[in-house]
C-alpha positions, 0 to 999 in steps of 0.5 A: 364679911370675913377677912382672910390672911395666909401664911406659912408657905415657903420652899421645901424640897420633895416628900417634905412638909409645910403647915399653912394657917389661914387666920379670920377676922370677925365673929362670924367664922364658924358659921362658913365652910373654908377651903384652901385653893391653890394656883400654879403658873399658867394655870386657873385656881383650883380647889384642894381642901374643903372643911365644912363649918362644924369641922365635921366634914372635909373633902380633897381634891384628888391630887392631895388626898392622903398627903394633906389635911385641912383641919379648922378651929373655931375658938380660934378663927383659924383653918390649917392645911397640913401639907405631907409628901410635897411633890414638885407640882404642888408648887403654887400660891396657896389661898384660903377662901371662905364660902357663902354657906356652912356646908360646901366650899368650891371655888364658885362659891367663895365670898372672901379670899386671902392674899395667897401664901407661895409655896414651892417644892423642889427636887 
């Protein structure tokens, strides 16, 4: 069981950028697709990056694409969301999660979740 902690979520103004990290316990971490979900106001988490276990396939969710990056390195246990262009409605508590398999992660499919790192976007 992976354990999840976030950071590097905070207030930035529109079209700026922020870079959040996702650091994992255990020895286990490369074997399991990560994602970054997020969960704004009156709304259900939902998902925003995916990176596969051997960091060879990542996908976004189409709000996202070209403005963010998920990366993930395995020496060091830790996933990455790169956060470009903000936009006031990416404003949300930002999670990352860690899948029950190596190939997909969604938000069904999550084993273990984060304590979520707020992130606000002003105009």
């Amino acid at each position: 069981q992976v354990q999840l902690v976030e950071s590097g979520g905070g207030l930035v103004q529109a079209g700026g950028s922020l870079r959040l990290s996702c650091a994992a316990s255990g020895r286990t971490f490369s074997n399991y697709a990560m994602g970054w979900f997020r969960q704004g106001p009156g709304k259900e988490r939902e998902f925003v990056a995916g990176i596969s276990a051997s960091a060879i396939v990542t996908y976004y969710a189409e709000s996202v694409k070209r403005r963010f990056t998920i990366s993930r390195d395995n020496a060091k246990n830790t996933v990455y969301l790169q956060m470009n262009t903000l936009k006031p409605e990416d404003t949300a508590v930002y999670y990352c999660g860690a899948s029950t398999n190596p190939t997909t992660v969604d938000v069904t499919n999550v084993a273990s979740w984060g304590q979520g790192t707020q992130v606000t976007v002003s105009s």
